[in-house]
TORZA-21895 format. One record per residue (C-alpha): chain; x negated, y negated, z negated. Coordinates in steps of 0.25 Angstrom, whole numbers, always signed. Each point is the difference from the previous one (the first is absolute). Layout:
<nodes>
   unit    east   north      up
      A       X       Y       Z
...
</nodes>
This chain:
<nodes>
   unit    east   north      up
      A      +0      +0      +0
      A     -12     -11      -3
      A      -6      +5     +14
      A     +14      -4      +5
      A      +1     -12      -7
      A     -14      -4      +5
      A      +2      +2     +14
      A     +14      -8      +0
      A      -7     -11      -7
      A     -11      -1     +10
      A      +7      +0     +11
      A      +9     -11      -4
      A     -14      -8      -3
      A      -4      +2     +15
      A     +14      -5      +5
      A      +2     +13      +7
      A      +8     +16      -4
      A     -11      +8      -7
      A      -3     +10     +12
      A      -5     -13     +10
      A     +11      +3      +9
      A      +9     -15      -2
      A      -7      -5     +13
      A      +3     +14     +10
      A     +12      -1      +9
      A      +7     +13      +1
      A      +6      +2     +14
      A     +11     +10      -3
      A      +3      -9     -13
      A      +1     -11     +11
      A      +7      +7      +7
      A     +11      +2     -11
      A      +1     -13      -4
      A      +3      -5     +13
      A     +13     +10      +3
      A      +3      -4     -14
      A      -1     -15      +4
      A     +10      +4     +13
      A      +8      +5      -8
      A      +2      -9     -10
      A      -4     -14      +8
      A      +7      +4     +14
      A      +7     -11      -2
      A     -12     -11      +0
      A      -4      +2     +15
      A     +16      -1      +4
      A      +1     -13      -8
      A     -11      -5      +4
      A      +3      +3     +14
      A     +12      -6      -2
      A      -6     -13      -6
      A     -11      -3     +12
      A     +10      +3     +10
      A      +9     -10      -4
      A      -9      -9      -3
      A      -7      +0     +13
      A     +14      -1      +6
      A      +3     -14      -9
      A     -13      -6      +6
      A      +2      +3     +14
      A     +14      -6      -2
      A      -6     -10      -7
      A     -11      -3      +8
      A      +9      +0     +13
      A      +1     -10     +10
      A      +4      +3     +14
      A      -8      -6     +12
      A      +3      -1     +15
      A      -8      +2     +11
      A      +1      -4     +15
      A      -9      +5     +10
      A      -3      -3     +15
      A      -8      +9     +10
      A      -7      -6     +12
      A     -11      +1      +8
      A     -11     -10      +3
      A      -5      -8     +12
      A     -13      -7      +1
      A      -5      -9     +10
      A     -14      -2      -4
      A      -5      -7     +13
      A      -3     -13      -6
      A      +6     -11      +8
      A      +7     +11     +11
      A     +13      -2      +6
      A      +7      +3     -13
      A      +4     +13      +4
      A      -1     +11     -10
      A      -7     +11      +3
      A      +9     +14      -3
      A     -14      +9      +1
      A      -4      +6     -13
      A     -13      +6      -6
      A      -5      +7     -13
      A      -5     -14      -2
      A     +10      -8      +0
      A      +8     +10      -9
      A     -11      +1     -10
      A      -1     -17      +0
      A     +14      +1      -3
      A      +0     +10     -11
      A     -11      -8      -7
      A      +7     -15      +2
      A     +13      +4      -4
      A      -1      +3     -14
      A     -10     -10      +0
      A      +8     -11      +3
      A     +12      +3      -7
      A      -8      -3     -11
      A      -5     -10      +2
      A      +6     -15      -6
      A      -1      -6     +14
      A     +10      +9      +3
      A     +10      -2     -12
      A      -1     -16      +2
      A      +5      +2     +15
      A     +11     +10      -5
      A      +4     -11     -12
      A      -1     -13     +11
      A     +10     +10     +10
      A      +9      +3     -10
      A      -1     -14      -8
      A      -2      +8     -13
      A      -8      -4     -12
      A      -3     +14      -1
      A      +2     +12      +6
      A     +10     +12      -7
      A      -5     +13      +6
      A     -14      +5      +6
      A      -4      +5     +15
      A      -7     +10      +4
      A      -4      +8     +11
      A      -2     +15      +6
      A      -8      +1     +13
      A      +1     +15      +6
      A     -14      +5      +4
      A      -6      -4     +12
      A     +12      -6      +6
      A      +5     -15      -1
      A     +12      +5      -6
      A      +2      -8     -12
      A     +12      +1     -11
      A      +1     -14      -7
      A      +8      +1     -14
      A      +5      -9      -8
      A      +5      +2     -15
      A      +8      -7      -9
      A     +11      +0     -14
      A     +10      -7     +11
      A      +4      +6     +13
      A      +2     -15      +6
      A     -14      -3      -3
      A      -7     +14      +3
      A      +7      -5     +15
      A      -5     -14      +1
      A     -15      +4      -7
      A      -1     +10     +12
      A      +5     -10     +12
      A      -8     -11      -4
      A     -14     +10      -1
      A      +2      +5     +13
      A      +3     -15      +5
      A     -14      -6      -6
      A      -9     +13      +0
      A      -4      -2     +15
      A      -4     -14      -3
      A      -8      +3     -14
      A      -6     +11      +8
      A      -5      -7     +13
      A     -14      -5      -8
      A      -2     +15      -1
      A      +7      +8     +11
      A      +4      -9     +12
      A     +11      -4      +5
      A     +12     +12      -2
      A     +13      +4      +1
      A     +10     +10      -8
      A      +9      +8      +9
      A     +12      +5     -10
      A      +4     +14      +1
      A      +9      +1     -14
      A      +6     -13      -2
      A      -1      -4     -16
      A     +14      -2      -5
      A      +6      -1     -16
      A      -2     +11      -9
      A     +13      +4      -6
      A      -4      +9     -12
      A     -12      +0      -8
      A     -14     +10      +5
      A      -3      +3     -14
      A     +12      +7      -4
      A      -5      +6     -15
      A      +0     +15      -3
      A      +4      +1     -12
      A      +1     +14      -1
      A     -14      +2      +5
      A      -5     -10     -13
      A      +9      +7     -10
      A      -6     +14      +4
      A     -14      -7      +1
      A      +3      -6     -15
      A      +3     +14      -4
      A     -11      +9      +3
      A      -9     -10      -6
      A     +10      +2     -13
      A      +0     +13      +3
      A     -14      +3      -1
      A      -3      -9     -13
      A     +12      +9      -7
      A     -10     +12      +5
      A     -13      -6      -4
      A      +6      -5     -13
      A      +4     +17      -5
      A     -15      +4      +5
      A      -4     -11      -7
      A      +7      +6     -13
      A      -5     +14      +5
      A     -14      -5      -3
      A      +1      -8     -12
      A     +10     +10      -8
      A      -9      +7     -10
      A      +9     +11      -6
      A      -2     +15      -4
      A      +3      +9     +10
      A      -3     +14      -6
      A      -2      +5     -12
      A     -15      +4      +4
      A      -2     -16      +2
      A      +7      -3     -15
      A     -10     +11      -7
      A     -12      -8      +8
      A      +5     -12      -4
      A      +3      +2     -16
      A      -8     +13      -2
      A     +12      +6      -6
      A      +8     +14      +0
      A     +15      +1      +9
      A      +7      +7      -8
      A     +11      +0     +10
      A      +4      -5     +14
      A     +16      -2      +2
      A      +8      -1     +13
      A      +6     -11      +5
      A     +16      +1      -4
      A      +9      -6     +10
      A     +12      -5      -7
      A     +14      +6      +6
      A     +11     -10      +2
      A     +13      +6      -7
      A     +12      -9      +3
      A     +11      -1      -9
      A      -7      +6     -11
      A      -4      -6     -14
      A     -18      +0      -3
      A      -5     +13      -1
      A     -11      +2     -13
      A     -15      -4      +4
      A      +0     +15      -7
      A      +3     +12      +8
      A      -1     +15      +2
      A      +4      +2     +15
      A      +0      -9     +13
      A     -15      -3      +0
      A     -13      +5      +7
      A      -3     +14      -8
      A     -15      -6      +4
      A      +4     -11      -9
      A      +6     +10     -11
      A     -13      +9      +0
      A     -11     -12      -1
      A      +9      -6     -12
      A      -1     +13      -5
      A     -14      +1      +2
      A      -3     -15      -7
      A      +9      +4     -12
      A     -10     +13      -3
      A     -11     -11      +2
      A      +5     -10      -7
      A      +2      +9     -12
      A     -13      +7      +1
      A      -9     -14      +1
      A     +10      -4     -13
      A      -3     +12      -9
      A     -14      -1      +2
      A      +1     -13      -6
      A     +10      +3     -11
      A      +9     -11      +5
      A     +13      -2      +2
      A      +2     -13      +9
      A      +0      -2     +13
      A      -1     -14      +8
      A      +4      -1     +15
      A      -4     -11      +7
      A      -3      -5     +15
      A      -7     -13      +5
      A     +12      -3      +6
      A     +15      +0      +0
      A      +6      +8      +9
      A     -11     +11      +1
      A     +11     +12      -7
      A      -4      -3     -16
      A     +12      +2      -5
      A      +4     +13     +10
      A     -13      +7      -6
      A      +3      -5     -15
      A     +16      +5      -1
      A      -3     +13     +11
      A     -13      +2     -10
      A      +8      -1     -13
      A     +12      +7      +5
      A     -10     +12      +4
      A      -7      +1     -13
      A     +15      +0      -9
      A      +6      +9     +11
      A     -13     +10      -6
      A      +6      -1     -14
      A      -7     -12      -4
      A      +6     -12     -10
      A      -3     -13     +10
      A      +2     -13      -2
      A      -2      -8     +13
      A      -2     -16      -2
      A      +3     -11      +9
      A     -14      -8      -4
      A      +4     -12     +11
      A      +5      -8     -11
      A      +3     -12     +10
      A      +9      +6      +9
      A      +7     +13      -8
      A      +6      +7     +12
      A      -1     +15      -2
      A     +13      +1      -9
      A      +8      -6     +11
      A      -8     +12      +8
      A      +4     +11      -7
      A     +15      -3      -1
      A      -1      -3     -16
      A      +7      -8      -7
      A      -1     -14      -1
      A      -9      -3     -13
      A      +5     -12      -9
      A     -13      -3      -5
      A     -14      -3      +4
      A     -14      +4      -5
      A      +0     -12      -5
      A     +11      +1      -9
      A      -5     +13      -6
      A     -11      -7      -5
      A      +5     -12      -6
      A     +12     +10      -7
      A     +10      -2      +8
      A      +2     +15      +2
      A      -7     +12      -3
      A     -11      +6     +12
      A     +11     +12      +1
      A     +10      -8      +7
      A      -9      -1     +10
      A      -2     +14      +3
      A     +10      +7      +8
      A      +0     +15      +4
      A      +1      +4     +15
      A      +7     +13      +0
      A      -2      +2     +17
      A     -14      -3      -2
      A      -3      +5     -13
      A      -8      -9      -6
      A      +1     -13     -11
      A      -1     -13      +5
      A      -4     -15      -7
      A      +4     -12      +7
      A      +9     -11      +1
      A      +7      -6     +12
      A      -4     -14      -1
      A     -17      -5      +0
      A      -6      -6     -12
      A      -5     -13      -2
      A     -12      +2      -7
      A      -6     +13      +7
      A     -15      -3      -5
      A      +4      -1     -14
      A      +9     +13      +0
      A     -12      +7      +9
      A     -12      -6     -11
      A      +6      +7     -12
      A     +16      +5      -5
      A      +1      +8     +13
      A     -13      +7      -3
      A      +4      +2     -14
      A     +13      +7      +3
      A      -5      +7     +11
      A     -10      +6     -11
      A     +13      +3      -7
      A      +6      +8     +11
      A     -10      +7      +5
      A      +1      +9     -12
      A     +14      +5      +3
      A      -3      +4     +14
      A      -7      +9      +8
      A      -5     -10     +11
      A      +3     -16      +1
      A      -1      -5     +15
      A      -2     -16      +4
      A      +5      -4     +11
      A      -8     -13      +0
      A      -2     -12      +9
      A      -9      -2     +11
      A     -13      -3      -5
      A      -4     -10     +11
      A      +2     -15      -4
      A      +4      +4     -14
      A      -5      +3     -12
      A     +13      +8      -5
      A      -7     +14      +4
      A     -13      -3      -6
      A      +7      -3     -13
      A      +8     +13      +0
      A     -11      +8      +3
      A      -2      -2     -15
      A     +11      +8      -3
      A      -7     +12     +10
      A      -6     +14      -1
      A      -2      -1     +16
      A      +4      -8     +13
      A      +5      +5     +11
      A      -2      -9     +13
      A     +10      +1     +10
      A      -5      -5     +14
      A      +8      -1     +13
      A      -5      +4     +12
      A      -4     -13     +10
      A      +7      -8     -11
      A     -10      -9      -8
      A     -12      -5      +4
      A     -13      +7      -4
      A      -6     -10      -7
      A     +11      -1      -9
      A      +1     +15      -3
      A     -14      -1      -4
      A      +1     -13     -10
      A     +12      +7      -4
      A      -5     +12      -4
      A     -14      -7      -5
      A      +8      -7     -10
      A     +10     +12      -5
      A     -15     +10      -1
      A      -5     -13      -9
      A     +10      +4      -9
      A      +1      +9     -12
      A     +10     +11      +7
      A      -6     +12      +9
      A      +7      -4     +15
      A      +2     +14      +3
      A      +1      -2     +14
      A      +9      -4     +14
      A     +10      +4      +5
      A      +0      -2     +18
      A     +16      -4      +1
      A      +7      -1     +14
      A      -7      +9      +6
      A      +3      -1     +15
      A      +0     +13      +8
      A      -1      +8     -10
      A     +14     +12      +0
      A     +12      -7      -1
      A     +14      -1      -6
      A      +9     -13      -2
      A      +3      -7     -14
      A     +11      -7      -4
      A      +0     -15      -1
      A      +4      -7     -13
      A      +9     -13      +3
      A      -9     -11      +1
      A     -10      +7      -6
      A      -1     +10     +13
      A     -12      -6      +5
      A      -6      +8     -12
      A      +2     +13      +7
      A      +2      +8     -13
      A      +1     +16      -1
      A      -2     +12      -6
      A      +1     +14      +1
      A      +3     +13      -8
      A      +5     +14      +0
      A      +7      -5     -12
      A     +11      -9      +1
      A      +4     -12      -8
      A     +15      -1      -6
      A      +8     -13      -2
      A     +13      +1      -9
      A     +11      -7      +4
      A      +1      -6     -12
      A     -13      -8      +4
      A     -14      +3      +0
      A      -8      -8     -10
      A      +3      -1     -17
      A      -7     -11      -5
      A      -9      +3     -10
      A      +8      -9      -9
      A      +2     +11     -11
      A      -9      -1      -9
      A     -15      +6      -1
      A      +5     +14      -4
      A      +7      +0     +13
      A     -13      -4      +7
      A      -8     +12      -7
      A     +10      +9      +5
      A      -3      +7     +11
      A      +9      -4     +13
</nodes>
């Protein structure tokens, strides 16, 4: 146990799991947690697809403005004999057509040739551009003229082809335009927008962050896949490894016990049994009597190991007294279909009641129970001494105590119940918590004064099957339990609260 202790302590002084590992990217655990972010995050690529498409849709609505364009086709005559008869000459060579497909856009550039438009048109300033499109060694030439208004687009386009020869004439010669499509007023914009086209272009670039963003998670998400990785990562003994148990939807029907002996993987049934034998083997060696069930987490199956384990150990003729320890939220009453208790640890202790009216007897599960049904409001100081002192008290009375006790990430509560011990057992879920925090987690329960026994590897996936019943809201849990032997419930009800007094408690159910 010091070497244990030793190894845990230097590797959380190195920043890193004892083992070296914390730096290696496992592929197949890549692998899993990116079908596990598909699963669970399909949603983010769709909305996100969603998002960019419409908002590359706004901004080309937006953004639109609609042009017009007029254009004329023409060939061009030259008469370069300086001087002739002014005659044009209608021959044509490579040289002419190169001149012209070099001058053209040139000169459509040029301000020389923007003054004679604005003095034609008798405009301050012109609304719209030219240009031109010369075909290859031809002097075919496709003037253009574009502008926000139809009307100007027309009149920007006759007044160039009315001054272009004379701006032109310094460099060409003496020309003419021979018009083969006459230019005439656009009715409908040329850029018609495609909106559709932006939308789908907006949502693959969505699309694809949605994507990147789950391999992204795939990367980055730390957790313990196998039970193989937990023993590197803690250096402590599986005591058992559970199944995942899919909660059955039952319609019309009221909760069913987080306890049962039917209905559930017989995988499941066989390693419970197999950590009860454990359980009580690691206990007796000790000479201890209770046990503490804790996770790093919520949600990681505590309270499914901690009732299935205590309902296991009465069910083999044991007196068990199962504790809810979360003193701040006090659900597992409500959970086993007890009734409702009037008082609150805390009222035991400042003599309100006695601790016996806490303690009710589950006949389907076979087991006594303390809690109350509402969470205290001074959980440390219940935690630092009375509940300690009467859990000392009890423990004489039973065969086993079981403490069903909060997470012991972000809190102190399990750390202070630990006291109150003989062993821990750690409850880790498989790709639930983050390595990291299972390591501080069990660093600081081994710092302790209890033995942690060792884990347990809940919801297990692929392991052999079988389907759980859900309980209400609480379904997510996954509860079950199996056994040859079958619970009864009367139909008078199911629990009697402890209320007689302690001779009734001693006396065996």
């Amino acid at each position: 146990m010091d070497e244990h202790k030793d190894g845990m302590q230097a590797g959380r002084e190195e920043g890193r799991d004892p083992d070296g590992r914390a730096d290696e990217i496992d592929l197949s655990a890549f692998l899993r947690n990116a079908v596990r972010g598909v699963k669970r995050f399909w949603w983010a690529p769709l909305a996100l697809a969603l998002l960019f498409g419409t908002g590359a849709w706004a901004l080309a609505y937006k953004g639109y403005s609609p042009l017009y364009r007029v254009e004329a086709t023409f060939t061009v005559t030259t008469n370069p004999a300086a001087g002739g008869d002014g005659s044009y000459s209608f021959d044509y060579n490579k040289a002419t057509a190169d001149q012209l497909s070099l001058t053209f856009p040139y000169i459509l550039g040029s301000e020389l040739l923007t003054d004679a438009i604005k003095e034609d048109m008798g405009a301050v300033s012109i609304n719209g551009s030219v240009s031109a499109v010369t075909v290859s060694d031809s002097n075919l030439v496709t003037m253009i003229a574009v502008s926000p208004d139809p009307e100007d687009a027309k009149k920007i386009l006759d007044s160039a082809l009315r001054v272009y020869p004379d701006v032109a004439r310094s460099v060409i010669g003496k020309m003419k335009f021979n018009m083969i499509d006459e230019p005439a007023v656009p009715q409908e914009p040329y850029n018609t927008p495609q909106y559709l086209s932006e939308f789908g272009k907006g949502a693959v670039v969505g699309a694809l962050l949605g994507i990147a963003f789950i391999l992204v998670c795939a990367v980055l998400r730390r957790t313990v896949h196998t039970s193989g990785e937990m023993q590197r990562l803690v250096n402590l003994p599986c005591l058992a490894e559970l199944p995942r148990v899919r909660p059955k939807a039952r319609k019309k029907q009221p909760p069913q016990s987080p306890v049962w002996d039917h209905g559930v993987s017989p995988w499941f049934s066989e390693n419970m049994e197999t950590l009860r034998l454990r359980v009580e083997n690691a206990l007796s060696e000790t000479g201890g009597k209770t046990l503490l069930v804790t996770s790093t987490m919520p949600g990681e199956g505590k309270s499914t190991v901690s009732l299935n384990l205590a309902a296991r150990l009465a069910q083999n003729g044991k007196r068990v007294l199962l504790v809810d320890a979360d003193l701040r939220r006090q659900v597992l009453r409500e959970k086993l279909q007890l009734k409702r208790a009037k008082y609150t640890l805390e009222d035991v202790f400042s003599g309100a009641c006695d601790l016996y009216d806490l303690i009710a007897f589950d006949k389907a599960a076979g087991l006594y129970f303390l809690g109350g049904s509402r969470p205290v409001k001074k959980p440390s100081w219940l935690l630092a001494g009375p509940l300690r002192a009467a859990l000392k008290r009890l423990e004489s009375q039973v065969d086993a105590i079981v403490l069903d006790a909060p997470p012991c990430g972000g809190l102190e509560d399990a750390l202070l119940l630990e006291e109150c011990a003989d062993g821990v057992l750690f409850v880790v879920r498989q790709d639930q918590a983050a390595r990291g925090a299972v390591f501080d987690a069990v660093s600081d329960l081994e710092a302790g004064e209890a033995a942690v026994l060792g884990y347990v590897f809940n919801g297990v996936e692929g392991m052999l099957g079988g389907y759980g019943y859900g309980y209400g809201k609480y379904g997510r849990y996954g509860y079950g339990y199996g056994d040859a032997r079958r619970f009864t419930q009367p139909e008078e009800g199911r629990d009697q609260a402890a209320g007689p007094p302690q001779e009734g408690w001693k006396q065996a159910p």
